[in-house]
DRENNU-853572 format. One record per residue (C-alpha): residue in one letter; x, y, z. Coordinates in pm, whole numbers. Layout:
N
r, x, y, z
A, X, Y, Z
...
***
This chain:
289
r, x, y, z
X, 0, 0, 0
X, 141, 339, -58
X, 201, 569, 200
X, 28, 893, 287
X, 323, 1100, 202
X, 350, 956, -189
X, -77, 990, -188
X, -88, 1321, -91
X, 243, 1505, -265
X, 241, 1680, -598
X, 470, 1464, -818
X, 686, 1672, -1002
X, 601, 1505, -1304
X, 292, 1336, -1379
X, 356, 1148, -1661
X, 411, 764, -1497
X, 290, 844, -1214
X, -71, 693, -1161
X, -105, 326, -1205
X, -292, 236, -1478
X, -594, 73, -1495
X, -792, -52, -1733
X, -1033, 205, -1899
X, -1339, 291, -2150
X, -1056, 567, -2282
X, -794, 325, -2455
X, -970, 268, -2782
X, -1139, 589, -2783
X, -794, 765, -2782
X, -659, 531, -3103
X, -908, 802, -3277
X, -633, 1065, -3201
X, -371, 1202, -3372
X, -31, 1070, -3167
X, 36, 1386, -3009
X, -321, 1477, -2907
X, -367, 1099, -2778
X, -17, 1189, -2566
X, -179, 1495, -2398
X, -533, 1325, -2383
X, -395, 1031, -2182
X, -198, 1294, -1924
X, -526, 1440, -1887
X, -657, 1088, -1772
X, -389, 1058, -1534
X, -435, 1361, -1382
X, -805, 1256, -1340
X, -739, 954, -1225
X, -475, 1090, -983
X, -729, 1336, -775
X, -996, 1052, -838
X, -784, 814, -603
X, -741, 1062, -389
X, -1098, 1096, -285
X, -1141, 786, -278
X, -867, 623, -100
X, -953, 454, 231
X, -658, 455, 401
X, -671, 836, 419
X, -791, 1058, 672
X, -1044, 1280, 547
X, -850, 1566, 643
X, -563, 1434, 455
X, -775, 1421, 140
X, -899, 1745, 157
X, -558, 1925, 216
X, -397, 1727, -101
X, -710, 1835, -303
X, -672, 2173, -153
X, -320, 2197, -270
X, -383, 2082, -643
X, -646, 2349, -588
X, -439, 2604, -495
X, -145, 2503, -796
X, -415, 2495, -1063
X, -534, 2878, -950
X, -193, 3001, -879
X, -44, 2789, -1175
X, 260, 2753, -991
X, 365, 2413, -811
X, 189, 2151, -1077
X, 352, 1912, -1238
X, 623, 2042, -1508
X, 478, 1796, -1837
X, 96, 1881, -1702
X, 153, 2250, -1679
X, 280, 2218, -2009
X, -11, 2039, -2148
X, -206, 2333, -2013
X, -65, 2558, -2188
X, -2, 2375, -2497
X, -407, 2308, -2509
X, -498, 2649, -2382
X, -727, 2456, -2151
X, -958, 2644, -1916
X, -768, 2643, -1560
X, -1155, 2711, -1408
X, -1240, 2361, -1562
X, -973, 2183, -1393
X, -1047, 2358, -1078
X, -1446, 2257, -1085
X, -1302, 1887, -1130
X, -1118, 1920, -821
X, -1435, 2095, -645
X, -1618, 1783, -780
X, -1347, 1535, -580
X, -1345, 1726, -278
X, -1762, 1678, -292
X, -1669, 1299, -231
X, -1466, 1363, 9
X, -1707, 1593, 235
X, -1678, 1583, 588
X, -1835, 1203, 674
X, -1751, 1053, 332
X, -2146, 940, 356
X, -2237, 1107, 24
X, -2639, 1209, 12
X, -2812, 1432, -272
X, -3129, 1592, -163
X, -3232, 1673, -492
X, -3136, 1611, -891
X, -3042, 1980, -909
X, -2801, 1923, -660
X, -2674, 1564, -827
X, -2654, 1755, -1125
X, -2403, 1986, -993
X, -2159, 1690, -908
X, -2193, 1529, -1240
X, -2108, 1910, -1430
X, -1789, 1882, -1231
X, -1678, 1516, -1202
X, -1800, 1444, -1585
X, -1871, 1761, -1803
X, -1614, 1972, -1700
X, -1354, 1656, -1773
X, -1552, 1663, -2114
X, -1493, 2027, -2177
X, -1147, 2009, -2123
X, -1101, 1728, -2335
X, -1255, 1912, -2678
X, -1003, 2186, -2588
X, -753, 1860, -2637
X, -921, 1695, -2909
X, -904, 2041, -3087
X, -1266, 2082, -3150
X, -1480, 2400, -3035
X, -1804, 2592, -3106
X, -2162, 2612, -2889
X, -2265, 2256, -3037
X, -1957, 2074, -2909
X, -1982, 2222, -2543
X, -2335, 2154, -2581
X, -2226, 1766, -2643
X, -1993, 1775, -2380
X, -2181, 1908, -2151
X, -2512, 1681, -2180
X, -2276, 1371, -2290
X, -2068, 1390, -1944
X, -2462, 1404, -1701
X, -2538, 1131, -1927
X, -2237, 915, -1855
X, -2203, 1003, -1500
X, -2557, 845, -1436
X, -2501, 575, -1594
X, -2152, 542, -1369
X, -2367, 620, -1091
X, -2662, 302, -1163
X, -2392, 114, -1272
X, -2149, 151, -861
X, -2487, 126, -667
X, -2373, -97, -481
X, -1996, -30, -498
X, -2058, 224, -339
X, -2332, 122, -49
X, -2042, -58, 82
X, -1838, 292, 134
X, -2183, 401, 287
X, -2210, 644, -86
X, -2585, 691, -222
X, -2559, 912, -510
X, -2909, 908, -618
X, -3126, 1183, -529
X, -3294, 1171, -202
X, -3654, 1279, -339
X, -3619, 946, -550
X, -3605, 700, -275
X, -3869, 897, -135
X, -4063, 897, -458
X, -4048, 524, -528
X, -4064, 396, -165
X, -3670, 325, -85
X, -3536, 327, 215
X, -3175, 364, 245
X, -3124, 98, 445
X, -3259, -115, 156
X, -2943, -14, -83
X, -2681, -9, 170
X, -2755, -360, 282
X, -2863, -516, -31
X, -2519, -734, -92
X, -2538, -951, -406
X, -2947, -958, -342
X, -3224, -915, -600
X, -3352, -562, -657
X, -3669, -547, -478
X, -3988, -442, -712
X, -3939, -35, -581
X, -3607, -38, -593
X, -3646, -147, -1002
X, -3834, 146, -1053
X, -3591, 347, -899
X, -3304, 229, -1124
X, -3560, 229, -1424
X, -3629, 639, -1358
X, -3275, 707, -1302
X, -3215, 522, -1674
X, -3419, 675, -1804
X, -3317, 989, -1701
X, -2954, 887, -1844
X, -3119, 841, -2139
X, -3289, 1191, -2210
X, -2936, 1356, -2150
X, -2766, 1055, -2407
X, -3066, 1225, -2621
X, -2975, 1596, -2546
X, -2618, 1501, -2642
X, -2765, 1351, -2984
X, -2950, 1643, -3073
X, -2601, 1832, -3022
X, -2441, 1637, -3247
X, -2659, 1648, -3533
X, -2579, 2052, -3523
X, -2211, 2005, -3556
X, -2048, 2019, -3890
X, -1881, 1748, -4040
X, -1553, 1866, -3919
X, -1652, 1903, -3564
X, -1824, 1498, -3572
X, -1448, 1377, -3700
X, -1269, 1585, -3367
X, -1529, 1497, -3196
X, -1535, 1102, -3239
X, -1296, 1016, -2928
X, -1618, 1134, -2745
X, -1872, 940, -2961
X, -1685, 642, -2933
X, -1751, 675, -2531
X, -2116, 754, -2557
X, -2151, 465, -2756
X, -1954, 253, -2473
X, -2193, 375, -2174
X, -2542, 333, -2365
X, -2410, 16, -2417
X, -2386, -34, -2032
X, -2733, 133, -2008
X, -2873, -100, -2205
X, -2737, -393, -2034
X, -2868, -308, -1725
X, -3210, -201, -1833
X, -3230, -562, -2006
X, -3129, -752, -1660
X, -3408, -509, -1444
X, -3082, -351, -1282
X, -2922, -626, -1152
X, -2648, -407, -1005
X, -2594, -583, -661
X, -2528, -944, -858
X, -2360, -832, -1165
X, -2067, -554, -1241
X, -2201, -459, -1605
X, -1860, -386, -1829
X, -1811, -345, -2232
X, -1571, -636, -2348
X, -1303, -588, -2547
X, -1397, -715, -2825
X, -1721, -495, -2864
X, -1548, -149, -2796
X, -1326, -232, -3094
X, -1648, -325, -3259
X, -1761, 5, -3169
X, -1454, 200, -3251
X, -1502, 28, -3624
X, -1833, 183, -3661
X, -1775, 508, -3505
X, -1456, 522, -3776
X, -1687, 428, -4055
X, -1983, 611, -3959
X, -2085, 888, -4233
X, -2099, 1224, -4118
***
């Protein structure tokens, strides 16, 4: 296990630095140029990086907040980052607010009990702008694409995913004592909390289906906002764009799966093989604008 020291410092390089895992990204990035896939995958590491800060358990949560709080504070002050990210930054021009609300987004993990609750969607909404969108901003600034109908993809594309993340780790993370979906839904549909947290490897009950079901298919009308994006982009935009399409094609995938079991999520961890991404990747490459 690493220690708190090598968790918590700044490395001065980040490059090499995270261990790598495997990831929805890979394939998606073989639709990059080489030098735009190089910066692209620093990105990831960087998100990965303050990702495993939040959410490593053998941290204090004090601990976690002051290392977010110092990539905070290096990201404002642009002094103190790594030397290949800060280059990245300014090689991409990439909006230093962005990176900030994806910090602001880990240190909402964190909080002060690490016992996540969302009274409302609004306020679920705001987590998923700065854990997913903003992380979907930055990365058109990589992929080199820009206008109103790209952020607008971005934007509804990263909600989208983020639910589907969020259906998908139920019951991850129940065991961490995390319930990410809104509070007024479990009222809504009859849930108690209790029901989620101590669900392990069960069958949904009947209420807790229709739960799941309403927060699919509330995936699914941002997956449709995003589409309704992308039919306003030119055809230039679509081909920088298709790192991005390639992902949205991953997730519905995963929504799909799940909606087909009746949100099996305690039983079943629901994952894209191999095999189908790079089934995916061939029709995203062949697709006609």
């Amino acid at each position: 296990m690493e220690s708190s020291n090598n968790a918590l410092s700044i490395p001065r390089r980040l490059r090499g630095s995270v261990r790598r895992r495997s990831s929805n990204l890979i394939p998606a990035l073989l639709l990059l140029p080489g030098d735009r896939r190089s910066d692209a995958l620093l990105f990831g590491e960087w998100c990965r990086l303050v990702d495993d800060i939040a959410d490593n358990r053998s941290l204090e949560v004090s601990e976690k907040r002051s290392s977010l709080e110092a990539w905070q504070l290096a990201i404002q002050s642009g002094s103190g980052l790594p030397e290949d990210f800060q280059d990245m930054i300014r090689r991409r021009s990439l909006d230093q607010n962005r990176l900030s609300e994806i910090v602001l987004g880990m240190l909402m993990d964190v909080g002060n009990t690490e016992q996540n609750r969302y009274a409302s969607f609004e306020e679920l909404r705001t987590y998923c702008l700065r854990v997913a969108s903003a992380v979907g901003l930055l990365s058109t600034q990589i992929f080199g694409a820009q206008g109103p109908a790209v952020e607008s993809y971005a934007t509804d594309l990263g909600i989208a995913m983020q639910l589907t993340n969020i259906l998908r780790d139920v019951a991850e993370d129940a065991v961490v004592c995390r319930i990410y979906l809104p509070q007024e839904d479990l009222r809504r549909f009859g849930v108690m909390e209790e029901e989620i947290l101590n669900a392990d490897g069960g069958i949904p009950s009947p209420a807790m289906t229709h739960l799941f079901n309403h927060q699919a298919e509330r995936a699914d009308s941002y997956f449709a906002k995003a589409e309704s994006a992308w039919s306003e982009m030119t055809v230039n935009q679509r081909r920088l764009m298709r790192p991005a399409r390639l992902m949205s094609a991953i997730y519905r995938d995963i929504l799909l799966q799940m909606h087909r079991d009746r949100y099996d999520v305690f039983a079943k961890r629901y994952r894209v093989p191999m095999a189908k991404k790079f089934l995916l990747l061939l029709r995203v490459m062949t697709a006609r604008s």
